[in-house]
N, C-alpha and C positions, 0 to 999 in steps of 0.2 A: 366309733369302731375301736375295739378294743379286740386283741389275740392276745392268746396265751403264750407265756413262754415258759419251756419246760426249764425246768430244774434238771433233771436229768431226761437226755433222749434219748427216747423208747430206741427196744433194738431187737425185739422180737415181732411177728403180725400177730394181729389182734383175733385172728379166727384161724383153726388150721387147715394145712391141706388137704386137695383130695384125697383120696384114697391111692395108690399105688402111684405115686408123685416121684419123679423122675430130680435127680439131686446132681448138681454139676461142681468138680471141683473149683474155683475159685484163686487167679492171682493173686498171691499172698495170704493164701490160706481160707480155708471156711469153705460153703459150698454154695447154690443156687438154687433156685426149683426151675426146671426147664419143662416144658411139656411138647411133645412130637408126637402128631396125629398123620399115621401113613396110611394110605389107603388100600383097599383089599386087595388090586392088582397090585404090581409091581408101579413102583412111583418114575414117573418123568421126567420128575422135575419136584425143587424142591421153594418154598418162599419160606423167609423167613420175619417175621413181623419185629421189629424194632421198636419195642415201647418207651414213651413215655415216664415219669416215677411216678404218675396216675395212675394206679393199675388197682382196676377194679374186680372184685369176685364174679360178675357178670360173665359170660360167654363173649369172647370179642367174635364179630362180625359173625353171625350166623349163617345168614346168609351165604356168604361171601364163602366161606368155611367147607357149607356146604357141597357148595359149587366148583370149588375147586379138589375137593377129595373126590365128587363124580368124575372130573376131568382128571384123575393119576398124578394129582400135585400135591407132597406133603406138605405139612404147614408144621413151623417148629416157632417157641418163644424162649426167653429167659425173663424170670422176674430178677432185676439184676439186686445188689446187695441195699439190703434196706426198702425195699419197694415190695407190692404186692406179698408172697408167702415166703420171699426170702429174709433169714436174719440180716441183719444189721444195721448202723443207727438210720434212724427212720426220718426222713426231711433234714439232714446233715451231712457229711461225709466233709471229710479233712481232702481230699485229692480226688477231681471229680473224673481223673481218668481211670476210677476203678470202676465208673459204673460203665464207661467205655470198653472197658478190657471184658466185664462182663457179658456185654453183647456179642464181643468179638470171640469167646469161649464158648457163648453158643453158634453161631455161626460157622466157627469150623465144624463142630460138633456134628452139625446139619450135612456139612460137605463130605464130610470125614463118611458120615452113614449112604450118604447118594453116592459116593463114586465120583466119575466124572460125570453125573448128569448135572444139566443147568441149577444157578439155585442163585432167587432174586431177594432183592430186599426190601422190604413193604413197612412204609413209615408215614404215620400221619403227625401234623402237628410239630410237636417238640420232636418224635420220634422220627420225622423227614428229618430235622437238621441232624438228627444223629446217626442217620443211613446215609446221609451224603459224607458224614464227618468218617464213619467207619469206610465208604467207599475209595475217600480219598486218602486214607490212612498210606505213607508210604511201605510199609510192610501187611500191609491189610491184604486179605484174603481176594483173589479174582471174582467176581460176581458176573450173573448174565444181564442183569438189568435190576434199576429201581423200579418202583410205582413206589410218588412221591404223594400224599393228599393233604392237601392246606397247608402247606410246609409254611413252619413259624418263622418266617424272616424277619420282613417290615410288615408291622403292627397298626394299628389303627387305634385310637381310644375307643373304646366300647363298653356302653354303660353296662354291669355289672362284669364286666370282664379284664375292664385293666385298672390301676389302682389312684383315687384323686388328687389333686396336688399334696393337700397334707399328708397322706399316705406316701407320697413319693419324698418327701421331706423325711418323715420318719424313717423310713428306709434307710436316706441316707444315713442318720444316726445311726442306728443300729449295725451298719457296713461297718463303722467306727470302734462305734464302744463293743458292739456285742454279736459279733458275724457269726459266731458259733450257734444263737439264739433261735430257737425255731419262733421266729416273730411275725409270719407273713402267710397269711391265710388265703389259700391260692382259690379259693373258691368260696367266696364270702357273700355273692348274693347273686344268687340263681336267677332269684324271682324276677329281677329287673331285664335280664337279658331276653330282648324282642322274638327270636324263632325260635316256633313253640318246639321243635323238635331239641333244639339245642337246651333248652330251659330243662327241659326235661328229663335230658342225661344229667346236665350240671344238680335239678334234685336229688338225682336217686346217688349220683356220685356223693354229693354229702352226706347222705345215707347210709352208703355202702361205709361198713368198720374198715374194712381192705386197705381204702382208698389215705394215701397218706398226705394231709389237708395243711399241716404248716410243715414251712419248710425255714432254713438259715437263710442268711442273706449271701455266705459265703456262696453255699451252693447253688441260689438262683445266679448270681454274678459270673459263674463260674457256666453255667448252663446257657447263659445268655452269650457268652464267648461264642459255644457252639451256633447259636442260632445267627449270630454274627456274622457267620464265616461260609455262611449254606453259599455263597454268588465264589468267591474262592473255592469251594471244595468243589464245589460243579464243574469249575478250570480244569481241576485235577482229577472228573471223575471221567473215566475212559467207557463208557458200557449204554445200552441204550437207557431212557428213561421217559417212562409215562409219569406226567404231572397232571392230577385230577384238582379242578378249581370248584369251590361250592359258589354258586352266582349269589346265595345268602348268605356268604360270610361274613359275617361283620367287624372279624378280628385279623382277620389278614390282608393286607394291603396286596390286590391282584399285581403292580406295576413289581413287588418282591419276586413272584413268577415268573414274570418279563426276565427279570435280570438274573435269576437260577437259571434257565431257559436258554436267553443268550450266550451266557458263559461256558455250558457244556460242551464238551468236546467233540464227542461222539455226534454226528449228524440224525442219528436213528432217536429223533426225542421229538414227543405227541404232547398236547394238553389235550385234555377233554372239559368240557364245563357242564357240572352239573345241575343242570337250571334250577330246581325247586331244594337246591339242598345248601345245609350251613356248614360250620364248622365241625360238627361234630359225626357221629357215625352214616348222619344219613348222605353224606358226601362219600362213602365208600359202598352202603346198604342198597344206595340209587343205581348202582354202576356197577354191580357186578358182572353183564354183558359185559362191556366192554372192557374190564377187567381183565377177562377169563380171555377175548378174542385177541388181544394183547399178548399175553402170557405164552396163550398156544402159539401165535405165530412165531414167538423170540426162541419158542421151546424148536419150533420146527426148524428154525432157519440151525439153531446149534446143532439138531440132528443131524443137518445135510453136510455141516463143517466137520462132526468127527467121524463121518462119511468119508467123505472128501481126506481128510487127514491118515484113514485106516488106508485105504487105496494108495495114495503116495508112498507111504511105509512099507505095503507090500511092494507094489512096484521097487522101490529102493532095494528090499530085499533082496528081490529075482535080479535085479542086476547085477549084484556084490554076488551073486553065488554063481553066474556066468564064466 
């Protein structure tokens, strides 16, 4: 096995964006691509998807998409700096809480355009541990609730998916000599990896020009902190949370679950498990039911509280002017 390492790294995407692409200012300068899909009526509620720096030109969740712009849910992203259609350097960053701060700038952005309506944060993968990491953010923004799906904690070896001893060897060198290095090819062999649905993304992801495929070692080290810390931010995370399990995943250790699960605060927190599904999207594509029956009841119960909260305030009112 052999990667490349650039000589200079790239800091533009390799394809451009859509058409009428939505551009977000940026901490410390520069901008984002943000995309916000509201639906015809008046929106209810809002999620907000927290990717990954996999980010594919594909349509994420279609399904899923679908079904909640039928049900008055808008749906908003960032590709944060270096990822997907946004500039900058691509598989590196010097301080990985700029890609942090970049989620967090979409995020209000999303609140900022709802008002006070609910608005959750929907994270699979790498992009769980960094909706639980924004949740538990102590200045972080209030949220209604997560839906967390295969959240990256505790890992499992899995053949084509995690890296062999000499690989992890090499690594370490390069932590050393050369952490700035895009040295480490996050998706180097598809083929091996056993469900056919997961193989199948992992293909077309190497495929996809978008998709940004080595990364520093700084920055996985720095990403693996977050993924670290998912059982502590869960401590600190106050809101309900649905955690969706794939029964075919082969890269996340379910007993990680267990201990996200225990940890949270909040008593209002569900797993679901979705029998025929992996790691990859068909763990979200399986379960949009119960997604959506989720969603709506957290949407309802908020209804009824700034219900309940508008009444108190009037009443308040009629009293002081007695």
């Amino acid at each position: 096995f052999k990667s490349p390492v650039a000589s200079r790294t790239p800091t533009q995407p390799p394809i451009a964006p859509p058409p009428r692409a939505e551009w977000l200012p940026t901490v410390g300068g520069g901008s984002i691509y943000s995309c916000t899909v509201l639906p015809e009526r008046d929106a209810v509620a809002g999620v907000f998807f927290v990717l990954g720096p996999e980010i594919s030109a594909r349509p994420l969740y279609p399904s899923l998409a679908a079904a909640l712009r039928t049900a008055r849910i808008a749906t908003s992203l960032v590709h944060p700096r270096g990822t997907g259609y946004s500039p900058g350097p691509r598989g590196d960053l010097e301080d990985y809480r700029w890609l942090l701060a970049d989620h967090h700038t979409g995020l209000a952005q999303l609140q900022r355009r709802l008002g006070s309506k609910p608005v959750f944060l929907f994270g699979h993968s790498v992009g769980a541990a960094l909706a639980l990491e924004l949740a538990a953010a102590a200045n972080g923004p209030r949220v209604a609730g997560l839906v967390l799906v295969n959240p990256a904690f505790r890992l499992r070896d899995t053949e084509g998916m995690t890296p062999s001893l000499g690989e992890y060897l090499r690594f370490g060198a390069d932590m050393i000599l050369r952490p700035a290095a895009l040295t480490v090819d996050m998706n180097r062999r598809p083929s091996a990896i056993v469900h056919a649905g997961d193989r199948a993304e992992a293909e077309a992801m190497q495929a996809d020009p978008l998709v940004v495929r080595y990364f520093s070692m700084r920055f996985l080290m720095a990403q693996r902190g977050v993924m670290n810390r998912c059982a502590k931010n869960a401590a600190r995370t106050a809101a309900p949370v649905l955690l969706i399990q794939g029964a075919r995943d082969a890269l996340v250790d379910p007993r990680g679950n267990d201990e996200i699960l225990a940890a949270l605060v909040d008593n209002d927190k569900v797993r679901l498990v979705a029998p025929e599904a992996g790691h990859g999207s068909s763990a979200v594509e399986t379960m949009v039911e119960p997604v959506l029956d989720w969603l709506e009841a957290r949407v309802r119960s908020s209804q009824s509280e700034r219900h309940l909260d508008r009444n108190a305030s009037d009443e308040q009112a009629a009293a002081l002017g007695r």
